[in-house]
FIKOLZA-1660 file (N, C-alpha, C; in steps of 0.1 Angstrom, whole numbers, plus 5000, padded with zeros to 4 digits):
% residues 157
   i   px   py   pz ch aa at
   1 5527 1137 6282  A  X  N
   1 5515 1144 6277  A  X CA
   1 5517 1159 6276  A  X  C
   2 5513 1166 6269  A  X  N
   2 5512 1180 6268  A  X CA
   2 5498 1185 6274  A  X  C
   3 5499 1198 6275  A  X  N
   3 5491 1203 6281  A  X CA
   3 5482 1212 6273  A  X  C
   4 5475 1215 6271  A  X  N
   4 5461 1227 6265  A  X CA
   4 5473 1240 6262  A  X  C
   5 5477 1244 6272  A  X  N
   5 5489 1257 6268  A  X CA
   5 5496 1252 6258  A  X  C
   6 5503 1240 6264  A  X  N
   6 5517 1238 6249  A  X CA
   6 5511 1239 6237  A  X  C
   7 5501 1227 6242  A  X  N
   7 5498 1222 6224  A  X CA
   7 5489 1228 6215  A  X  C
   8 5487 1243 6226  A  X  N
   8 5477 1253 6218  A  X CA
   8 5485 1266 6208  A  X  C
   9 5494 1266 6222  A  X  N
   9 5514 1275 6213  A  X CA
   9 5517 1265 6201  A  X  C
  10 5519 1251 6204  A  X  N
  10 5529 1246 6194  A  X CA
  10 5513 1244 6182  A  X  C
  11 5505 1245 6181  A  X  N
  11 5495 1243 6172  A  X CA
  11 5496 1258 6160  A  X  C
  12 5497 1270 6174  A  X  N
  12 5497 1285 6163  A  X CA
  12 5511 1289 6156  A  X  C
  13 5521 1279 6164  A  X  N
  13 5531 1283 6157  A  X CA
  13 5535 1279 6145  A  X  C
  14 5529 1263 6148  A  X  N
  14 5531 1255 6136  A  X CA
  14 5525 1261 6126  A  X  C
  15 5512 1265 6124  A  X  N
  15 5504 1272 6117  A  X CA
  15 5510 1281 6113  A  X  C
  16 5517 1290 6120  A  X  N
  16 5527 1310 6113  A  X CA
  16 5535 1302 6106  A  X  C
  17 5546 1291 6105  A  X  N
  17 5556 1289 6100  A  X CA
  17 5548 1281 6086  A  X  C
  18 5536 1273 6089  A  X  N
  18 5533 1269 6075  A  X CA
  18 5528 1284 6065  A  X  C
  19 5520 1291 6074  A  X  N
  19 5518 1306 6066  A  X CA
  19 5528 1308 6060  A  X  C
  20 5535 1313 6067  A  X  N
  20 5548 1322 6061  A  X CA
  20 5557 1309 6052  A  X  C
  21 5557 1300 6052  A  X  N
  21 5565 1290 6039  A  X CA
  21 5556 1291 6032  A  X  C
  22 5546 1288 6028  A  X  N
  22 5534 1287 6016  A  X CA
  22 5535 1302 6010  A  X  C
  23 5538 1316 6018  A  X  N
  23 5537 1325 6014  A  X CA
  23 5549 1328 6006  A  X  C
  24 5560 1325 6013  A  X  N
  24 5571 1323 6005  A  X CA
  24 5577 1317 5993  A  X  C
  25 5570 1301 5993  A  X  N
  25 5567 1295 5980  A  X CA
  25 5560 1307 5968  A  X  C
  26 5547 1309 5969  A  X  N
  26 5539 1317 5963  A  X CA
  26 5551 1333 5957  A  X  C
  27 5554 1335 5967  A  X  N
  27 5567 1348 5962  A  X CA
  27 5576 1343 5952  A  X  C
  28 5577 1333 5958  A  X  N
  28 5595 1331 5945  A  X CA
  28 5592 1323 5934  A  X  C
  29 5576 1321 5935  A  X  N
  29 5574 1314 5927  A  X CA
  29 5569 1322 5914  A  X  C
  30 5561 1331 5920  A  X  N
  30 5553 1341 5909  A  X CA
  30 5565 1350 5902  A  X  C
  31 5575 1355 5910  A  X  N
  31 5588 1361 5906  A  X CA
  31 5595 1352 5897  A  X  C
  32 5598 1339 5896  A  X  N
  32 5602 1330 5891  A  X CA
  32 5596 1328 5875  A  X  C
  33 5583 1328 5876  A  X  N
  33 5570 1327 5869  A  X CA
  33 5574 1342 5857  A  X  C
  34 5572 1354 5867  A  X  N
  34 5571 1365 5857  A  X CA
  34 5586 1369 5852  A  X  C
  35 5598 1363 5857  A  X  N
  35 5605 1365 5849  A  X CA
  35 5617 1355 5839  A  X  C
  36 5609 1344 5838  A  X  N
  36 5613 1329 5831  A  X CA
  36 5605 1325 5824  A  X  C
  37 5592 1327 5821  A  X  N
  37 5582 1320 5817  A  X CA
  37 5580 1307 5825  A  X  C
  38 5581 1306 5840  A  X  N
  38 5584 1290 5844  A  X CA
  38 5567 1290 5847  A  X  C
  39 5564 1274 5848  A  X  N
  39 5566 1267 5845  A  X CA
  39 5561 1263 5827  A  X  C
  40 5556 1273 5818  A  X  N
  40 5557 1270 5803  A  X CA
  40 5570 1272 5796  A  X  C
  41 5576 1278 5798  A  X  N
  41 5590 1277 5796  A  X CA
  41 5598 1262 5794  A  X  C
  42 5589 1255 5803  A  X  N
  42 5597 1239 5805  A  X CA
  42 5589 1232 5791  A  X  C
  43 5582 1237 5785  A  X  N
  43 5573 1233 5772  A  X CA
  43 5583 1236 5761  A  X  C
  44 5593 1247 5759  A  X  N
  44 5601 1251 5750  A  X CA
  44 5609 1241 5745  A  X  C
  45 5617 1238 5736  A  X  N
  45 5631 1230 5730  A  X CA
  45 5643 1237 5742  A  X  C
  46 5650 1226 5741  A  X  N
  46 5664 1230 5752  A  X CA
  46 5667 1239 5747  A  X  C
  47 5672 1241 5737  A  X  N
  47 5686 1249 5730  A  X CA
  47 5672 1268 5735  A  X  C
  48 5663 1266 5737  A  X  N
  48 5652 1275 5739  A  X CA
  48 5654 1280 5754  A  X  C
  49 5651 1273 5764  A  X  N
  49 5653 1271 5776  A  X CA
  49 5665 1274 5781  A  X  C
  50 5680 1268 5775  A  X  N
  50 5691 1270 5779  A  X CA
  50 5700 1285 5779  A  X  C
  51 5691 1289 5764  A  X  N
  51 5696 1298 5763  A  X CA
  51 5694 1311 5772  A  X  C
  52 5679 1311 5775  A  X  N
  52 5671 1320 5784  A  X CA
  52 5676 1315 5800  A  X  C
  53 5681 1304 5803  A  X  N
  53 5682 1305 5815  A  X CA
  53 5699 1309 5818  A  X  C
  54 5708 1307 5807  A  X  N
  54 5723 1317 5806  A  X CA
  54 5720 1328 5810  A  X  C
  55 5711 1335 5799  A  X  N
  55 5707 1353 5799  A  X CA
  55 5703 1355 5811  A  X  C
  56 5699 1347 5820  A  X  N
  56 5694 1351 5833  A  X CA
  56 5702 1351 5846  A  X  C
  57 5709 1348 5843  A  X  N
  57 5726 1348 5855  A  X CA
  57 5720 1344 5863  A  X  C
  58 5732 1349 5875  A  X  N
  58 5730 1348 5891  A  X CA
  58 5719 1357 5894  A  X  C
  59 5708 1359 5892  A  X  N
  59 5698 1363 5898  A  X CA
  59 5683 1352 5895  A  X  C
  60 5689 1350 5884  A  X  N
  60 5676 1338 5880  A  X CA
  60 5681 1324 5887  A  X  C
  61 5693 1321 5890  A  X  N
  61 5697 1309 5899  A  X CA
  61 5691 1314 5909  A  X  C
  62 5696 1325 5917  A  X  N
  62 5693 1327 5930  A  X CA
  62 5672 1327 5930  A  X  C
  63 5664 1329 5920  A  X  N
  63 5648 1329 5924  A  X CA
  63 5646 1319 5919  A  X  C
  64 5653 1306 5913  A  X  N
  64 5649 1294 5912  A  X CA
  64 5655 1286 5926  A  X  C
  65 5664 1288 5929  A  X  N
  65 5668 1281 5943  A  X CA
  65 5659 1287 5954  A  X  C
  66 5653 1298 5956  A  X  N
  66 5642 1302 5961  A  X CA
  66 5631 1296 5960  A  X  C
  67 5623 1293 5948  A  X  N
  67 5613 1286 5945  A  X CA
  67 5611 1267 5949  A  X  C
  68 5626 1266 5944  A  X  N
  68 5626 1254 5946  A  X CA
  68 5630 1246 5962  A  X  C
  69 5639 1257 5973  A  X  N
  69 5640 1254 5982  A  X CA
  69 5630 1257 5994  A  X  C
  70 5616 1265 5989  A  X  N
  70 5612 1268 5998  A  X CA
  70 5596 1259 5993  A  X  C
  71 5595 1257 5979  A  X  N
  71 5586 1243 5979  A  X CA
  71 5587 1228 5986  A  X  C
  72 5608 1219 5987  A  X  N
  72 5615 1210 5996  A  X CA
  72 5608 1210 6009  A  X  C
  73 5611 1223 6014  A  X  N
  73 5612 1224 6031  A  X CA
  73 5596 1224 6034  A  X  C
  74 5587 1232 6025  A  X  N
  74 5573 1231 6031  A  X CA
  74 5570 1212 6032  A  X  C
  75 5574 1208 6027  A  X  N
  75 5572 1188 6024  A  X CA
  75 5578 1188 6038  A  X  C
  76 5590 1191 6036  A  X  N
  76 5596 1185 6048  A  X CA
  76 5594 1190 6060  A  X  C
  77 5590 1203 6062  A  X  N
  77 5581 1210 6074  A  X CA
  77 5566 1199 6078  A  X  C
  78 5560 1194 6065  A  X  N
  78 5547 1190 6071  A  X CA
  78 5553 1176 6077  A  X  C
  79 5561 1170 6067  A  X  N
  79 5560 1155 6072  A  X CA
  79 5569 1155 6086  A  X  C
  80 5576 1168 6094  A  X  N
  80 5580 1165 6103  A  X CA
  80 5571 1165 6115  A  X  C
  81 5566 1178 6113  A  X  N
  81 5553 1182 6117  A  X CA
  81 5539 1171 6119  A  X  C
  82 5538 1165 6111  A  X  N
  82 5530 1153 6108  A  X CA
  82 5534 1139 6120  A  X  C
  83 5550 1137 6114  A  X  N
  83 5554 1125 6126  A  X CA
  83 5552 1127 6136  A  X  C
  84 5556 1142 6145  A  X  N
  84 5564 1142 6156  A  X CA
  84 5552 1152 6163  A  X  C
  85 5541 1156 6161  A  X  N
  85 5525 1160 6168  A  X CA
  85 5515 1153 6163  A  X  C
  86 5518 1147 6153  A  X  N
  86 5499 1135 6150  A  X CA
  86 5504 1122 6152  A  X  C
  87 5521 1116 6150  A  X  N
  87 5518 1100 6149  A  X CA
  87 5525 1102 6163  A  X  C
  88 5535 1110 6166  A  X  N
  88 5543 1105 6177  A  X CA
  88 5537 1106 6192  A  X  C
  89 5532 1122 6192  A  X  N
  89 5527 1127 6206  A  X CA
  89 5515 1123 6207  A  X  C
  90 5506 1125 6201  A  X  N
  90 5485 1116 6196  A  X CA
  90 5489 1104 6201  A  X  C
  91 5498 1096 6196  A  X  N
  91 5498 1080 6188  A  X CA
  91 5484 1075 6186  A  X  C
  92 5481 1082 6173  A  X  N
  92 5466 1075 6168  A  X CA
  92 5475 1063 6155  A  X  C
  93 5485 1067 6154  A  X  N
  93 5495 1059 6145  A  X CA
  93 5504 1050 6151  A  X  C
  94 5506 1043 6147  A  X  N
  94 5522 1035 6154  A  X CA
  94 5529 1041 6152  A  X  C
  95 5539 1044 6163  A  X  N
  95 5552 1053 6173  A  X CA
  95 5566 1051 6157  A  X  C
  96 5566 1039 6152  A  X  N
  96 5575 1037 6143  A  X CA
  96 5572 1048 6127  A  X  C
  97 5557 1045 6129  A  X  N
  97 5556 1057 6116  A  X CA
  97 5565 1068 6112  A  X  C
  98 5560 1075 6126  A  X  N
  98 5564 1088 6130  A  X CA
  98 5580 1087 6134  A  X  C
  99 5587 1076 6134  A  X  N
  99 5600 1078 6135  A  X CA
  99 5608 1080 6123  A  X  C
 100 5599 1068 6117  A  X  N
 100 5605 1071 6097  A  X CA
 100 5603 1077 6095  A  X  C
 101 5593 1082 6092  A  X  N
 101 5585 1100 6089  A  X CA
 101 5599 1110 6092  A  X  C
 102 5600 1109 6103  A  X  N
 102 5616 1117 6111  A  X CA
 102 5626 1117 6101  A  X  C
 103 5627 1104 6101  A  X  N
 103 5642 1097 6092  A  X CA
 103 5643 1104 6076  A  X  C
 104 5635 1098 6072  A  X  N
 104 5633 1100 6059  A  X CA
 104 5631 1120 6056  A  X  C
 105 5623 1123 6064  A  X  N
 105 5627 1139 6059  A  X CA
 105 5640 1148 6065  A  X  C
 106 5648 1141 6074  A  X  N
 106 5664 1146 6076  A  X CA
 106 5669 1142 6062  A  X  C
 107 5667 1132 6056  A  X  N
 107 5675 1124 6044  A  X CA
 107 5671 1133 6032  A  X  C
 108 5657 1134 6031  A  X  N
 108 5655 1148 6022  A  X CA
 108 5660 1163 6025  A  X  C
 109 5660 1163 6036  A  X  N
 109 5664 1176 6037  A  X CA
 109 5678 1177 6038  A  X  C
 110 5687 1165 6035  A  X  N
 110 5702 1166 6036  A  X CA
 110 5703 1168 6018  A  X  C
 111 5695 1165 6006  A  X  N
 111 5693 1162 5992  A  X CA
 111 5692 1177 5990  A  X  C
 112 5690 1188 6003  A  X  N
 112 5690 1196 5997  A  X CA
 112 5702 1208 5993  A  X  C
 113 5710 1202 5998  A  X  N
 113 5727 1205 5995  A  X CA
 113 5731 1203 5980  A  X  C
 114 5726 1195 5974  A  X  N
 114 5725 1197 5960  A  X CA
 114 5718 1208 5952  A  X  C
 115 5709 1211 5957  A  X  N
 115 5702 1221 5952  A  X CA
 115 5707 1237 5950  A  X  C
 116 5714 1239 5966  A  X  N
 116 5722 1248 5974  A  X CA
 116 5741 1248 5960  A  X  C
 117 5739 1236 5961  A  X  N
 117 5754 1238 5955  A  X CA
 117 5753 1244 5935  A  X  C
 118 5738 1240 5933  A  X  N
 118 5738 1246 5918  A  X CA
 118 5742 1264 5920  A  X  C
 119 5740 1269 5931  A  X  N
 119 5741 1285 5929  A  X CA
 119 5754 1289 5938  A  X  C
 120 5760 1277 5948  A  X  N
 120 5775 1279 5951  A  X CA
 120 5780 1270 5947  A  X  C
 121 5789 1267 5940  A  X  N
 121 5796 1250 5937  A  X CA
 121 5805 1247 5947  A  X  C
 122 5808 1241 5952  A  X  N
 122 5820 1238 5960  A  X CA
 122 5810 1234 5975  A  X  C
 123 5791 1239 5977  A  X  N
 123 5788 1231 5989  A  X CA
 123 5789 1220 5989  A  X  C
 124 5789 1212 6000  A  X  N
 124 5791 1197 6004  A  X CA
 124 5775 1190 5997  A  X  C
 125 5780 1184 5987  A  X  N
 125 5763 1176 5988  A  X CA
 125 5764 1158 5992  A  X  C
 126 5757 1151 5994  A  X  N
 126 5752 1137 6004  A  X CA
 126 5748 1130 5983  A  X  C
 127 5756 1128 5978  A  X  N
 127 5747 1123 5968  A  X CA
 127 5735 1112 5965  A  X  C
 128 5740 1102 5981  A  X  N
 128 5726 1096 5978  A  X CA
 128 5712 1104 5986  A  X  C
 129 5716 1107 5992  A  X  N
 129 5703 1119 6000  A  X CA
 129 5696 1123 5989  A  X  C
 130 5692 1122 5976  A  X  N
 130 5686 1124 5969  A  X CA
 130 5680 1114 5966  A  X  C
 131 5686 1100 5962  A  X  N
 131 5677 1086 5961  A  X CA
 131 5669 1082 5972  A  X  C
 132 5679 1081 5984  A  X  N
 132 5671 1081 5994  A  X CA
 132 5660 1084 6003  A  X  C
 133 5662 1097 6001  A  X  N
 133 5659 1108 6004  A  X CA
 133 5642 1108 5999  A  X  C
 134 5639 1109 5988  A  X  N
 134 5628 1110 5977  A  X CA
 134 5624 1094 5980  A  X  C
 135 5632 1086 5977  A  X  N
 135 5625 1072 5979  A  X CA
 135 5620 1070 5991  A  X  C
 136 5628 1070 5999  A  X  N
 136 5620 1070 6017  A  X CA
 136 5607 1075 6016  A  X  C
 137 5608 1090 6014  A  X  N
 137 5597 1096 6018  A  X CA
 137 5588 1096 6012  A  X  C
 138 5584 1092 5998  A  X  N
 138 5574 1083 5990  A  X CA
 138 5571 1072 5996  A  X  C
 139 5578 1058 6000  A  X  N
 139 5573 1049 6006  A  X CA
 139 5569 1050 6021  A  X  C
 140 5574 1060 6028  A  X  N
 140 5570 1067 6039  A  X CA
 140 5554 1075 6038  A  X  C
 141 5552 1081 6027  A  X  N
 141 5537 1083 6023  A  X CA
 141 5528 1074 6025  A  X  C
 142 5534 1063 6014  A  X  N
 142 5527 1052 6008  A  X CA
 142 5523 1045 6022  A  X  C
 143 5534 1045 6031  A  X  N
 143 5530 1035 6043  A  X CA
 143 5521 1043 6053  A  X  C
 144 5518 1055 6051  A  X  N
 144 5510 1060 6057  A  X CA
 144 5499 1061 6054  A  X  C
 145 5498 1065 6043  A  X  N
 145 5483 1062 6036  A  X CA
 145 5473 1048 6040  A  X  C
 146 5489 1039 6040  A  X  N
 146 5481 1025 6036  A  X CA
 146 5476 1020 6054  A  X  C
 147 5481 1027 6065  A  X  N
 147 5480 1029 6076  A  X CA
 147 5467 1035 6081  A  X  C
 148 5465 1048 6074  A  X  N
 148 5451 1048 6075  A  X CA
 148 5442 1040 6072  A  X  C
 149 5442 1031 6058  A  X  N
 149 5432 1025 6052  A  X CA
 149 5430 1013 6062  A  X  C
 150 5443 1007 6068  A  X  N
 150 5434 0995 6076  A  X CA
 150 5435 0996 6090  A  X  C
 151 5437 1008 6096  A  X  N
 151 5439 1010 6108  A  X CA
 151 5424 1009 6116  A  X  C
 152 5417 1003 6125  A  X  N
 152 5411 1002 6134  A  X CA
 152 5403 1015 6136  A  X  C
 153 5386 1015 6134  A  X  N
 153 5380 1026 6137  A  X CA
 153 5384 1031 6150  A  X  C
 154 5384 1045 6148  A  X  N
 154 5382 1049 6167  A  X CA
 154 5375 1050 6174  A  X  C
 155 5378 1046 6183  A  X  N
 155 5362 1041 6198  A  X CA
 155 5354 1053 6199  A  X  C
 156 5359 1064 6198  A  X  N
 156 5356 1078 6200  A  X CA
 156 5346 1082 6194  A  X  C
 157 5344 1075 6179  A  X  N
 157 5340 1083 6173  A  X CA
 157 5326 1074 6166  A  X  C
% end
């Protein structure tokens, strides 16, 4: 069991690290935004799109791998966050939830070596860590959701 201290630390810290990821999303996103037209840009014809994202070299890889890597990890920040202080340490959930919950966002967050390798080529990427990865943690939702829906009112409340 934790104590009122820990779980009052690990509650504000959790909270600075989601701040500062959400803040960071919001940065690389609006940068991303003001200098791609993203996401209307994805409305244009390829040969439109392809061309504008050539003209934009290594600096426009580097604020989309920004955008995009720091939208991955905030998922993968909550759902670890999620398993491992509301299903695992609470257990208002079954202990297994929160273990898949675990599983499944190591597996996404190994998918994200793909992402990493569009702006260095030669990193190592897991190619199924993307199928997997995304599939897990979709039916890892899904079984959560559906966990709440028939789970047993609380005595407490």
């Amino acid at each position: 069991m934790m104590n009122e201290s820990n779980g009052t630390a690990l509650r504000r810290t959790t909270g600075a690290l989601f701040l500062v990821g959400a803040l960071a999303f919001a940065t690389a996103a609006s940068i991303l935004s003001a200098t791609f037209d993203w996401p209307d840009i994805l409305r244009e014809p390829a040969d439109v799109v392809l061309t504008r994202f050539g003209a934009g070299g290594a600096s426009l890889i580097w604020i989309w791998f920004a955008t995009t890597w720091t939208c991955q990890l905030l998922g993968i920040g909550w759902s670890v966050t999620l398993s491992i202080i509301i299903i695992i340490r609470s257990r208002v959930l079954p202990r297994w939830l929160g273990v898949t919950g675990l599983i499944v966002s190591v597996l996404y967050l190994l998918n994200q070596g793909d992402i990493v390798a569009t702006a260095h080529p030669g990193f190592p990427v897991f190619d199924l860590a993307g199928l997997i990865g995304s599939t897990g943690w979709g039916l890892w939702v899904a079984a959560l959701g559906a966990m709440l829906l028939v789970r047993p009112k609380s005595r407490s409340t």
